[in-house]
Backbone bond lengths (Angstrom), bond angles and torsions (degrees), N, CA, C in turn:
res aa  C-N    CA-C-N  psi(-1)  N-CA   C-N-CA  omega(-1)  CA-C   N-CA-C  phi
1 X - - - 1.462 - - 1.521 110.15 -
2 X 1.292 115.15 152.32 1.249 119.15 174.99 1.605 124.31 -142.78
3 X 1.471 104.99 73.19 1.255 103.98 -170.47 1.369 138.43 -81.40
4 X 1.913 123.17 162.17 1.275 105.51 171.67 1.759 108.00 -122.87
5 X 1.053 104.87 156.41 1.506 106.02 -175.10 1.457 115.11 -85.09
6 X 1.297 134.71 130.24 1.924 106.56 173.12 2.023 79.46 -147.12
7 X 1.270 75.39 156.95 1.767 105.07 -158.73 1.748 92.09 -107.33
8 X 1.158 149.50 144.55 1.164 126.48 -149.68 2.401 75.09 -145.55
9 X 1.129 134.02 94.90 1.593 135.31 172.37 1.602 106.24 -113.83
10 X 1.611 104.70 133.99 1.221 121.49 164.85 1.937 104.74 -111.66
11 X 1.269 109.86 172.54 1.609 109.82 162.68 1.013 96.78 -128.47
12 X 1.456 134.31 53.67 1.877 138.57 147.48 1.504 91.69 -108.68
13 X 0.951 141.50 51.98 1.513 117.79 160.39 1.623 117.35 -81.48
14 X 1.635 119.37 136.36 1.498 127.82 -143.36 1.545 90.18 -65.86
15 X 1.731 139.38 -36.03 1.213 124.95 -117.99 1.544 83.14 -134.94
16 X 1.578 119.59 -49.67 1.385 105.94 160.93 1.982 117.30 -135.90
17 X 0.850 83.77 106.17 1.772 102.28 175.11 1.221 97.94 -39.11
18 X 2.030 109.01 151.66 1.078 120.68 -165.22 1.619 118.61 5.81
19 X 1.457 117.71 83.57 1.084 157.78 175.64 1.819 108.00 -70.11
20 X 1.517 118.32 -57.05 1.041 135.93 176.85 1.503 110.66 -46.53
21 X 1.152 106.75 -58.91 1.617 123.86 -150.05 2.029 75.84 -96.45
22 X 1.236 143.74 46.99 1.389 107.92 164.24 1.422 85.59 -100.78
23 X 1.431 119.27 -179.17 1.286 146.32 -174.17 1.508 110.29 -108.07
24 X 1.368 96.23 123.16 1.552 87.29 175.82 1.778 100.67 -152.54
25 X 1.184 103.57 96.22 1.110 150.78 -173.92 1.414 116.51 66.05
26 X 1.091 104.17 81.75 1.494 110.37 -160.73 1.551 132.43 87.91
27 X 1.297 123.19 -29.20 1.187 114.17 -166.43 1.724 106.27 -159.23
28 X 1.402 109.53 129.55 1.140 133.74 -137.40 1.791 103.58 -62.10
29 X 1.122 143.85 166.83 1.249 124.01 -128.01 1.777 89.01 -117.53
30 X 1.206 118.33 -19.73 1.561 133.13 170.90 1.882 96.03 -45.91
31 X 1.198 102.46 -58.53 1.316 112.19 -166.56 1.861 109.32 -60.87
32 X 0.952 93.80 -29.35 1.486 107.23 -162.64 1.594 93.03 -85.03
33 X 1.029 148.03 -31.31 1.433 157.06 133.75 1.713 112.25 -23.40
34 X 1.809 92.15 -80.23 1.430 85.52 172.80 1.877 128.93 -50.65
35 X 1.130 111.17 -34.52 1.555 109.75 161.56 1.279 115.94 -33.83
36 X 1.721 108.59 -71.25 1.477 111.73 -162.34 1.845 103.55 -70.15
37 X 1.605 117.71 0.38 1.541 85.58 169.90 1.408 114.22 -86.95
38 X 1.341 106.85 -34.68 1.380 122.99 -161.68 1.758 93.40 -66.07
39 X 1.263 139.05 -31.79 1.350 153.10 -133.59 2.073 87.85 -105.10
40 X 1.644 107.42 -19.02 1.459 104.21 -170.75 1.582 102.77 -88.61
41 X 1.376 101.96 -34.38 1.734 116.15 176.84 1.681 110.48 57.69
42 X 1.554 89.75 57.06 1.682 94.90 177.01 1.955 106.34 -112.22
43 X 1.328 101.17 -12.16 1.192 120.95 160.14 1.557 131.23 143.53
44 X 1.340 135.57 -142.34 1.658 112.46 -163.48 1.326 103.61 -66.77
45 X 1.402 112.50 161.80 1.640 113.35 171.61 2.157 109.41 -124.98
46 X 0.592 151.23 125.79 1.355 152.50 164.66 1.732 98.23 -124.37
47 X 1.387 83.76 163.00 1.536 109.32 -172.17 1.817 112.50 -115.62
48 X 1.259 106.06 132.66 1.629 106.99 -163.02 1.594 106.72 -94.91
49 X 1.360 134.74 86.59 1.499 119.58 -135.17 1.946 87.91 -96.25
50 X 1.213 101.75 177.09 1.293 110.87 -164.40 1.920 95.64 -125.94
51 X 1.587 128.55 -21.54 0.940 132.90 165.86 1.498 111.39 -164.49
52 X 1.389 103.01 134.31 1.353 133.55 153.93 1.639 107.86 20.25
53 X 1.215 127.81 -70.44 1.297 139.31 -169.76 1.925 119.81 -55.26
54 X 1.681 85.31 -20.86 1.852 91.71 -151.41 1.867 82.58 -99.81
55 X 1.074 109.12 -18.33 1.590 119.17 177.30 1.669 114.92 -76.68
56 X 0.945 89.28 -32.34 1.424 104.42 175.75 1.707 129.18 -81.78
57 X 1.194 90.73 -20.32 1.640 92.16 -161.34 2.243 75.58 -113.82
58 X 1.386 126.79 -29.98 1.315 110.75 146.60 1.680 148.53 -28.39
59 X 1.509 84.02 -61.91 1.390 103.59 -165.60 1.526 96.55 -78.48
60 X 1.518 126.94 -35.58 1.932 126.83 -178.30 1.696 110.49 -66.55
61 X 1.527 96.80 -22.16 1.511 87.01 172.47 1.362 118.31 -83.00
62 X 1.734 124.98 -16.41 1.026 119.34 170.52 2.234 95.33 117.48
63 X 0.945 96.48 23.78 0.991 111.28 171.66 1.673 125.90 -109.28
64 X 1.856 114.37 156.06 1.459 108.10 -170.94 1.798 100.24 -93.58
65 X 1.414 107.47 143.90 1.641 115.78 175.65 1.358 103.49 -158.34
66 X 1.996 96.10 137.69 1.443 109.10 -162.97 1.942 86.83 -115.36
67 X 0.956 98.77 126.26 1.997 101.37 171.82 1.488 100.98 -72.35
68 X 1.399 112.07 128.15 1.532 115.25 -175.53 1.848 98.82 -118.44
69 X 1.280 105.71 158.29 1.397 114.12 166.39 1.554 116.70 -30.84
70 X 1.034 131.75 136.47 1.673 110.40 177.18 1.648 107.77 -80.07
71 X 1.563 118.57 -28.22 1.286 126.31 177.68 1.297 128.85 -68.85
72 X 0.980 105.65 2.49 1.828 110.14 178.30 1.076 122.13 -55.66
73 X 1.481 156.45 96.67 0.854 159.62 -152.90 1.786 115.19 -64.37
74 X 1.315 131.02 -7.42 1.286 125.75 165.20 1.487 118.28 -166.76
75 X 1.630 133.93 152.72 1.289 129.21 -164.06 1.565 98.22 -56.83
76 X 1.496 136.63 -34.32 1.496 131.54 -176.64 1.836 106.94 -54.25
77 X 1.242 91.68 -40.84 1.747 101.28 171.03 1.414 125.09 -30.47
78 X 1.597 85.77 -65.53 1.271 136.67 -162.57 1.602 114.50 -62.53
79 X 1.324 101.18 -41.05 1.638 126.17 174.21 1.479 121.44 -81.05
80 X 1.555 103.78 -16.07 1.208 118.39 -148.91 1.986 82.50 -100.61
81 X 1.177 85.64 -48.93 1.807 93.72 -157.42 2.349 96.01 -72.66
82 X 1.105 116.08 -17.77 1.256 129.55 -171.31 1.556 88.52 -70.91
83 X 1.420 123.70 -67.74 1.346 141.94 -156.89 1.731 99.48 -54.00
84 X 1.530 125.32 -35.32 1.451 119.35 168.24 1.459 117.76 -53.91
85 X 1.535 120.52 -25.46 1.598 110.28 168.32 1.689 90.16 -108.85
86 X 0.892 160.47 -28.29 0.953 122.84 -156.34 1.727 110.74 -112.54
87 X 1.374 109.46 26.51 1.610 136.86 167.83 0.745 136.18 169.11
88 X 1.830 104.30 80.74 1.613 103.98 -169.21 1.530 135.23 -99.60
89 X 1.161 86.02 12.62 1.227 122.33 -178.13 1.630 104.10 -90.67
90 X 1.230 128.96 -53.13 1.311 139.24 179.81 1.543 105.74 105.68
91 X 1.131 140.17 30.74 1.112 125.22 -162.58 1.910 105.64 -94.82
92 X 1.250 118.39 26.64 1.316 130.85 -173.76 1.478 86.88 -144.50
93 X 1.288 90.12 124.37 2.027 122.93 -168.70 1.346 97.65 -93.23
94 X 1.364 128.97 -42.75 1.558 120.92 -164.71 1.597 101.91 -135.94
95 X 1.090 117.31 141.91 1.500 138.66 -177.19 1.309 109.43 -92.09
96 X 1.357 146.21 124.47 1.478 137.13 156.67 1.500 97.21 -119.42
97 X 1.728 97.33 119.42 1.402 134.91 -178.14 1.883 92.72 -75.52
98 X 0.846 127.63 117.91 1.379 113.36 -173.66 1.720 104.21 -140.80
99 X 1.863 121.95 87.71 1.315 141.23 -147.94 1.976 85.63 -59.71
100 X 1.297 105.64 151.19 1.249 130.36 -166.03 1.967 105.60 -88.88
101 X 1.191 96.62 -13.07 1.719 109.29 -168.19 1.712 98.41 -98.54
102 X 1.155 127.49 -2.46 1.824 118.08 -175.03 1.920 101.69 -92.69
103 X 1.069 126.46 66.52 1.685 109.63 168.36 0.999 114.98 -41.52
104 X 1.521 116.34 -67.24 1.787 134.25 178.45 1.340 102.47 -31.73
105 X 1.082 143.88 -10.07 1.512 120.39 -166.48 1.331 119.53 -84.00
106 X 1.190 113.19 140.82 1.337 114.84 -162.13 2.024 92.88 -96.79
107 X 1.514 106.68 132.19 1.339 116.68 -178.31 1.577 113.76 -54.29
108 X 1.444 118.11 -16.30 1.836 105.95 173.21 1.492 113.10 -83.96
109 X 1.281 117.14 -21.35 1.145 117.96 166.85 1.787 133.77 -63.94
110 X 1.337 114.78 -14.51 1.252 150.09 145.84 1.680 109.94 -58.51
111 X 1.026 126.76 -67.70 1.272 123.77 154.86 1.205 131.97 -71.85
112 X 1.285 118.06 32.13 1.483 142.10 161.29 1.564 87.99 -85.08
113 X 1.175 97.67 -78.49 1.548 137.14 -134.90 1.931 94.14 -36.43
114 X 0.900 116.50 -24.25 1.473 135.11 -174.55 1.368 130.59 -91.27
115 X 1.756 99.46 -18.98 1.824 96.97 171.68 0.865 147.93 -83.97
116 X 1.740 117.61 1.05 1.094 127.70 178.97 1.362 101.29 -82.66
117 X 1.352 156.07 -6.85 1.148 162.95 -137.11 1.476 98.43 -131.70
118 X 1.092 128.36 19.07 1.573 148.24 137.26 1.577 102.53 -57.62
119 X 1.217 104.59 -72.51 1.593 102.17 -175.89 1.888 111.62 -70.67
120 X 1.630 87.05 114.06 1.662 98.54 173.54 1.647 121.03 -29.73
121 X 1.271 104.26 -55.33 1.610 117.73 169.34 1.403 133.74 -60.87
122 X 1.154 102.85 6.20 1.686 118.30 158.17 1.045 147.51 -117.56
123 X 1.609 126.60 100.55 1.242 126.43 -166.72 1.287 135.91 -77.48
124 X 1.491 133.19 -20.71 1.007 116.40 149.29 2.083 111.66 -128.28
125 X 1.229 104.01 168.98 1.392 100.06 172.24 1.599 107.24 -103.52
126 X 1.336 117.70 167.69 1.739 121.44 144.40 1.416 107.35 -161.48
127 X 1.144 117.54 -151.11 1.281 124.96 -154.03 1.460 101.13 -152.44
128 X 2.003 105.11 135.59 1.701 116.70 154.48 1.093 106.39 -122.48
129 X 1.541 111.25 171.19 1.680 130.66 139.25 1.391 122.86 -101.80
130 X 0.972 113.14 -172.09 1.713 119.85 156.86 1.185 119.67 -83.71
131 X 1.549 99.21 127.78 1.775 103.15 165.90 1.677 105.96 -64.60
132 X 0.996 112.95 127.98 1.894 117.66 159.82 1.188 131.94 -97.81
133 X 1.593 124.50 26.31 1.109 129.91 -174.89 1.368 113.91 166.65
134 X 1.701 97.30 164.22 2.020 81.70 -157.00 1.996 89.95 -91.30
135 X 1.190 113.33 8.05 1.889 102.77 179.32 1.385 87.25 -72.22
136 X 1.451 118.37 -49.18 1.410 104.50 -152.75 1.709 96.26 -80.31
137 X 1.279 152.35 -17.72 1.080 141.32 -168.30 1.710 109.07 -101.59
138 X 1.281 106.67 -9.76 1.619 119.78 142.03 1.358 147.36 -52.13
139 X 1.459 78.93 -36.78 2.021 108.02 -163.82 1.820 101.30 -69.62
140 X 1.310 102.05 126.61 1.837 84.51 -175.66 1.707 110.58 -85.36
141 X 1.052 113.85 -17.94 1.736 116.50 165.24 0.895 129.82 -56.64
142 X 2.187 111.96 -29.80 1.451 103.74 166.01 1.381 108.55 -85.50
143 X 1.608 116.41 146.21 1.484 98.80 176.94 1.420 110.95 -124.81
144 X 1.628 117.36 147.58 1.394 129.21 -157.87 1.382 112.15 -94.49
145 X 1.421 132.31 165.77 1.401 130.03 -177.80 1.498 87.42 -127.42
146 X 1.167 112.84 158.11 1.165 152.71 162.31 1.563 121.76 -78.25
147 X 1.375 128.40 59.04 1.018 116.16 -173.95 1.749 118.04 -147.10
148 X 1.449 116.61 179.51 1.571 100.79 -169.17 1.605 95.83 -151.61
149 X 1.375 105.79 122.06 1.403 101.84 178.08 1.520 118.82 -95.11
150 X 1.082 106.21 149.21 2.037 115.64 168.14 0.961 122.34 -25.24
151 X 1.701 155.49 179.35 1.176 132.51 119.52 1.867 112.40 -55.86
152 X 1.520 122.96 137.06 1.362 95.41 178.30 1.305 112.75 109.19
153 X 1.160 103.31 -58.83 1.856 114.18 -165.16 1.645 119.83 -85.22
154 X 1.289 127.74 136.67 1.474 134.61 -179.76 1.508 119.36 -105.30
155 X 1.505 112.65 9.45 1.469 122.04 159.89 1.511 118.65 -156.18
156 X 1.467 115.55 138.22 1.203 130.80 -161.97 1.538 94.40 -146.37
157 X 1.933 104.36 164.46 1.017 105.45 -167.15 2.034 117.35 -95.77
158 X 1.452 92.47 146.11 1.995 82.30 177.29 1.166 103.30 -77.59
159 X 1.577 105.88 135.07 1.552 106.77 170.06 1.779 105.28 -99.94
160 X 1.409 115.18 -53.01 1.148 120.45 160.42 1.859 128.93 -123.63
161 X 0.865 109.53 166.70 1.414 123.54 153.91 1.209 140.91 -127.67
162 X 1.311 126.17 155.13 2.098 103.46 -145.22 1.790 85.93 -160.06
163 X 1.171 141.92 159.73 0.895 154.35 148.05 1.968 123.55 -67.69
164 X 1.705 95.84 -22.32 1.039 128.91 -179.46 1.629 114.27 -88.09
165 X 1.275 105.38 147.88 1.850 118.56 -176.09 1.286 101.55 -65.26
166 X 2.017 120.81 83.79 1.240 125.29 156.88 1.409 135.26 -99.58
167 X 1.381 139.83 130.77 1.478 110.28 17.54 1.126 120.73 -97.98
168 X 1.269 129.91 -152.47 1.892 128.06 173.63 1.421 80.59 -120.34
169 X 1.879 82.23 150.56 1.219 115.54 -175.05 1.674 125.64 103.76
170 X 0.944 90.26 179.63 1.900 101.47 -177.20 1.639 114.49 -64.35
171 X 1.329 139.69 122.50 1.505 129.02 153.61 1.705 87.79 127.53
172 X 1.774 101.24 164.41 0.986 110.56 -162.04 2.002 129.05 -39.05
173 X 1.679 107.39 176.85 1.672 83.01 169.37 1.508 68.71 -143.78
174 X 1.476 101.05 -177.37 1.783 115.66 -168.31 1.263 90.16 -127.15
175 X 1.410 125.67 135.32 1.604 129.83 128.46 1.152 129.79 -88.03
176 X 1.488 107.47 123.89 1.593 121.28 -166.01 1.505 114.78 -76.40
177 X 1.319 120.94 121.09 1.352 138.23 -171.17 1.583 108.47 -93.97
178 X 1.346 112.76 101.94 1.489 110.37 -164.22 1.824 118.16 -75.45
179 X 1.028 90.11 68.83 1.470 110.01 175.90 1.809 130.26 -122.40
180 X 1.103 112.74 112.38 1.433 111.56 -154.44 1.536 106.18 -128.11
181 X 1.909 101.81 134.77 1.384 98.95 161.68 1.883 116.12 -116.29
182 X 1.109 85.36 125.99 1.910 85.54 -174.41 1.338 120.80 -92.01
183 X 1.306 128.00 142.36 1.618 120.49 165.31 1.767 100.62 -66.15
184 X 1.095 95.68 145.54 1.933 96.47 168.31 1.070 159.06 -60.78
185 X 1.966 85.21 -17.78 1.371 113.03 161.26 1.350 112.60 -93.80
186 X 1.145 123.36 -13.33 1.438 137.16 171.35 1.874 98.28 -62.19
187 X 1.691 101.79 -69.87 1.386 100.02 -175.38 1.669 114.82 -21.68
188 X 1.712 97.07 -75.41 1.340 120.52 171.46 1.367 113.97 -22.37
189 X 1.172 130.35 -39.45 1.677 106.38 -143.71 2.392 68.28 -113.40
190 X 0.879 140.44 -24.51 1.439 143.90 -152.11 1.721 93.36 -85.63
191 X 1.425 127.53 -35.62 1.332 116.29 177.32 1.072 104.74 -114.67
192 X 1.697 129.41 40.10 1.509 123.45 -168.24 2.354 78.49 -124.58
193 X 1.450 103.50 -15.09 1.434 106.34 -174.19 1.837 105.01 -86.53
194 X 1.718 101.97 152.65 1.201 102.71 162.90 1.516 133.55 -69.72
195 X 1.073 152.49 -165.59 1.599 136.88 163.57 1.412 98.45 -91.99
196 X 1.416 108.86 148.13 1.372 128.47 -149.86 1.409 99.80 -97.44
197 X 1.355 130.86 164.57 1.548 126.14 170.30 1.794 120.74 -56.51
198 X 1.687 101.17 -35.81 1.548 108.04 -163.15 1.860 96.72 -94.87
199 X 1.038 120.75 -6.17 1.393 143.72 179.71 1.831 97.17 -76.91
200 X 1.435 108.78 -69.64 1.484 114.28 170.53 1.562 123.61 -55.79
201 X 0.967 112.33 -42.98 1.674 114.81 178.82 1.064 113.46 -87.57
202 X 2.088 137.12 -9.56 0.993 115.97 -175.46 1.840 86.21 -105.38
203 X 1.396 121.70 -27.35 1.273 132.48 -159.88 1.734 104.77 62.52
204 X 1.554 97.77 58.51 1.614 89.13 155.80 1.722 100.79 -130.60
205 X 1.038 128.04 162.35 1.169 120.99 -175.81 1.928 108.37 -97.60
206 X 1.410 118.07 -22.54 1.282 135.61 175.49 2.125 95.17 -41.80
207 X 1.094 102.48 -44.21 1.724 102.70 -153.36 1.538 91.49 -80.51
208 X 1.229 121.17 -10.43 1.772 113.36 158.68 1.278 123.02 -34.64
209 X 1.660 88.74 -70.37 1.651 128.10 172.30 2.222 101.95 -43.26
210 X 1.063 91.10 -69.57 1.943 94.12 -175.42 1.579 120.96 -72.63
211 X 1.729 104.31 -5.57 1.436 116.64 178.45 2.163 94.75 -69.43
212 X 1.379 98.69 -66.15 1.582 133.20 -176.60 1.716 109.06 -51.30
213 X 1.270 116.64 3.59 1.038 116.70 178.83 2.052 128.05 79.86
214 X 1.341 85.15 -9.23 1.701 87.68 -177.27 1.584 123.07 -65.29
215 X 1.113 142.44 -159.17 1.398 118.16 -153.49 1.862 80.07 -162.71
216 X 1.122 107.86 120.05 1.540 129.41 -163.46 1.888 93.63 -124.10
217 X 1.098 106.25 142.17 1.299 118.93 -170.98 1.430 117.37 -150.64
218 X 1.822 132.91 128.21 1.047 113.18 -163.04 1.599 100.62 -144.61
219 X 1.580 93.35 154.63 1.579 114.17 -150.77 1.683 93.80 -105.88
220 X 1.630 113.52 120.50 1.487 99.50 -173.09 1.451 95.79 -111.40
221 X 2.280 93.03 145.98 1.415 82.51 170.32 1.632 96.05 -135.18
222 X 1.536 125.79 173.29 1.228 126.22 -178.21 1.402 113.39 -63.48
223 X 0.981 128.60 -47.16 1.782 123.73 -173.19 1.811 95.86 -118.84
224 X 0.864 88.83 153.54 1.858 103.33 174.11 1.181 107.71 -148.57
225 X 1.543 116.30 163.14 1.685 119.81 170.14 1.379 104.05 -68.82
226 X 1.870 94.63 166.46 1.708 96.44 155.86 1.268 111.12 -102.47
227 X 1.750 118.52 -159.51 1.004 106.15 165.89 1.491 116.04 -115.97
228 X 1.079 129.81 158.01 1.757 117.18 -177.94 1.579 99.64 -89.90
229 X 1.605 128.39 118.46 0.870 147.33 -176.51 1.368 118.97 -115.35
230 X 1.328 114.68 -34.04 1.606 124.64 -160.14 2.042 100.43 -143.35
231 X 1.173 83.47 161.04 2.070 94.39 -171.02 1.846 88.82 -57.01
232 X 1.461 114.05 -34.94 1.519 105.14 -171.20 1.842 109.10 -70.65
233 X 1.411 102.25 -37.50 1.252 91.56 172.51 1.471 131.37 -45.58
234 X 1.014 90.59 -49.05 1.983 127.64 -175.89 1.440 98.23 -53.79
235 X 1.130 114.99 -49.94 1.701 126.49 -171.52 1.468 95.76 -80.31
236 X 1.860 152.65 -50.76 0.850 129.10 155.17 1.484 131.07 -43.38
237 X 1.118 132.39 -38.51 1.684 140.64 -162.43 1.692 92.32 -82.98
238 X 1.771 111.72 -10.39 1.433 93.28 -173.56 1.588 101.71 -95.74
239 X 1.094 106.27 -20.06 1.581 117.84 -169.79 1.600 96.32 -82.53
240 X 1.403 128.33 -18.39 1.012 107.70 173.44 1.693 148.62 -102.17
241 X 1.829 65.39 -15.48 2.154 78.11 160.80 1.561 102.57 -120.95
242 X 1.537 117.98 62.28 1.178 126.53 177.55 1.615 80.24 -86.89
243 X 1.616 103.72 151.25 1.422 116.39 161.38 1.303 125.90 -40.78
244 X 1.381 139.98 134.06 1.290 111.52 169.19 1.393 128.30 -91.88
């Protein structure tokens, strides 16, 4: 495999505006992203910017940024339409969609994100943890996967994903870590589709991908990032890579 990383940031986010550019402890949170790809060293990382500003405050740090449509309807878009300048050639086999909102993420988890894509028969990878509680397996923002691991084994296949407390019954549940590595032809044929019915009613964009038949596979690890969504988030992620 030979992958490239691209970070896909807008500054319309619904819940907190210019999201990218907040500061968290000093230095704007885009950047703090780009660290942890480059920090995974699975290969180049650029950022797919959505406006002018997030390119800018990219490119001065010494970083790569492609100006994307602002209208694109989703970061897969977004990643998708970046990858025409920044490989047009194709010479990068697998895509890692890598959301612009995870600081916390720890860089091996990034090199997770890619091993299921060992097995020929899998088209894209991502990543869970464990739910630890029924608030959080309640919460409809976090969203759950559908999946069941081996004894032994650290990837199994997604059957679904639900916003909803899946599955029923006794034994673990997964929270889905929106982090994705795609084959390229996978990319291709995934934003070449319309949005799917179970895509619209659940509002995840993953069930496009599992509507269409592709074969999604996920790499579990014990702790994962969140995502910064809200000023409280923002205010946790700052408290947590505060200097020590």
């Amino acid at each position: 495999m030979n992958p490239i990383v691209v970070i896909p940031a807008r500054m319309a986010s619904t819940r907190l505006p210019g999201k990218p550019l907040a500061e968290i402890n000093g230095r704007p949170m885009i950047l703090h992203m780009l660290d942890r790809g480059l920090a995974a060293g699975i290969g180049p990382v650029a950022v797919a910017c959505g406006d002018p500003e997030i390119a800018d405050v990219v490119r001065s740090a010494g970083g790569r940024a492609v100006l994307t449509d602002p209208s694109l309807p989703s970061g897969s878009d977004r990643v998708h339409a970046a990858l025409a300048e920044l490989d047009p050639g194709g010479v990068h086999d697998v895509v890692v969609n890598l959301q612009g909102d995870f600081p916390t993420l720890d860089p091996d988890g990034l090199r997770l994100v890619v091993t299921p894509l060992a097995d020929p028969n899998v088209d894209i990878g991502t990543l869970v943890v464990p739910i630890r509680d029924e608030i959080e397996a309640t919460t409809v923002s976090f969203v759950k996967a559908a999946c069941a691991f081996k004894e032994g084994q650290t990837i199994a296949p997604a059957l679904y994903f639900s916003r909803q407390a899946i599955p029923w019954g006794l034994g673990p549940r997964w929270h889905h870590v929106g982090i994705y590595a795609y084959r390229r032809a996978i990319l291709d044929r995934y934003v070449s589709l319309p949005p799917s019915p179970l895509e619209q009613r659940e509002q995840l964009e993953q069930l496009r991908a599992l509507e269409d038949g592709m074969r999604i596979a996920c790499v579990r690890m014990e702790h994962g990032p969140f995502g910064v969504d809200t000023a409280e988030d923002l205010e946790r992620a700052r408290a947590i890579l505060a200097p020590a």
